[in-house]
C-alpha positions in Angstrom: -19.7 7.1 2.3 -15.9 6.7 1.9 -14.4 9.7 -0.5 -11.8 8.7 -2.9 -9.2 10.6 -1.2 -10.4 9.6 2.0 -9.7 6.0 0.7 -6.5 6.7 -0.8 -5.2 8.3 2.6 -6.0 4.8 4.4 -4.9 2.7 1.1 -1.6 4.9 1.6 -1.4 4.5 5.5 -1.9 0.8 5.1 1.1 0.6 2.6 3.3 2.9 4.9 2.1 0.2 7.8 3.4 -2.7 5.7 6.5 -1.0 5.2 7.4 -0.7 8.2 5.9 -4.6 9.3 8.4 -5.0 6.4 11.1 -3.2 7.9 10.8 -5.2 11.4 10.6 -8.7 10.0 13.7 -7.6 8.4 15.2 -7.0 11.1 14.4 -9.9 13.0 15.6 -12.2 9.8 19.1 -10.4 10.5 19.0 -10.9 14.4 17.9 -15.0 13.7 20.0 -15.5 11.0 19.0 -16.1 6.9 18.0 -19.9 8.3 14.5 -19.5 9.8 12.2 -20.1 7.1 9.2 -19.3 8.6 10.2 -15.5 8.7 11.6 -15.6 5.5 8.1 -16.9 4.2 6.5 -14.3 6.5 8.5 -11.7 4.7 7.9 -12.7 1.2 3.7 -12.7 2.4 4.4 -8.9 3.8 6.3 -8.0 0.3 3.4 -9.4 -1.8 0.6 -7.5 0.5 2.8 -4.3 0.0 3.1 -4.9 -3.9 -0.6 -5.7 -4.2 -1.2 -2.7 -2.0 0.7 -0.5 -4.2 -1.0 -1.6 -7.1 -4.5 -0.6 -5.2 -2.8 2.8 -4.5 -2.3 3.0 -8.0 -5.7 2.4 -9.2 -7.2 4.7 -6.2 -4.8 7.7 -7.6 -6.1 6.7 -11.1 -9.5 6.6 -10.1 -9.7 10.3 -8.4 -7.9 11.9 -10.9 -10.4 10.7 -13.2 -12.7 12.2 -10.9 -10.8 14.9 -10.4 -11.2 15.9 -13.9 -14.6 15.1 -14.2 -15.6 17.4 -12.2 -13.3 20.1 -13.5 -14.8 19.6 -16.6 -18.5 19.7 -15.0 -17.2 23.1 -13.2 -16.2 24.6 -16.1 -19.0 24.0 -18.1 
């Protein structure tokens, strides 16, 4: 069984991953020139995985703090 923080170590791994698929497609726009659409569309699909990646981080974080607290509060009791 996958932790939450376990999860939200690969969620954030796989967001750093895209960044830097990001970073190289970049790159490659600049060495082709702003003309080849195909890795300008390629680079649009990377920035949407990253966003919706981000907004998975999000919820992860969300989720084990709620967690988090939960059990804080089951401790403490």
């Amino acid at each position: 069984m996958i932790t939450l923080s376990a999860a939200l170590g690969r969620t954030e791994a796989a967001v750093q991953r895209l960044g830097d698929a990001i970073d190289r497609l970049e790159s490659a726009v600049a060495r082709v020139g702003a003309g080849d659409l195909l890795l300008a569309g390629e680079l649009r699909d990377a920035r949407d995985q990253q966003a919706a990646l981000e907004d998975t981080t999000r919820v992860v974080a969300q989720r084990l703090d709620g967690a988090i607290s939960r059990l804080r509060t089951l401790l403490e009791a």
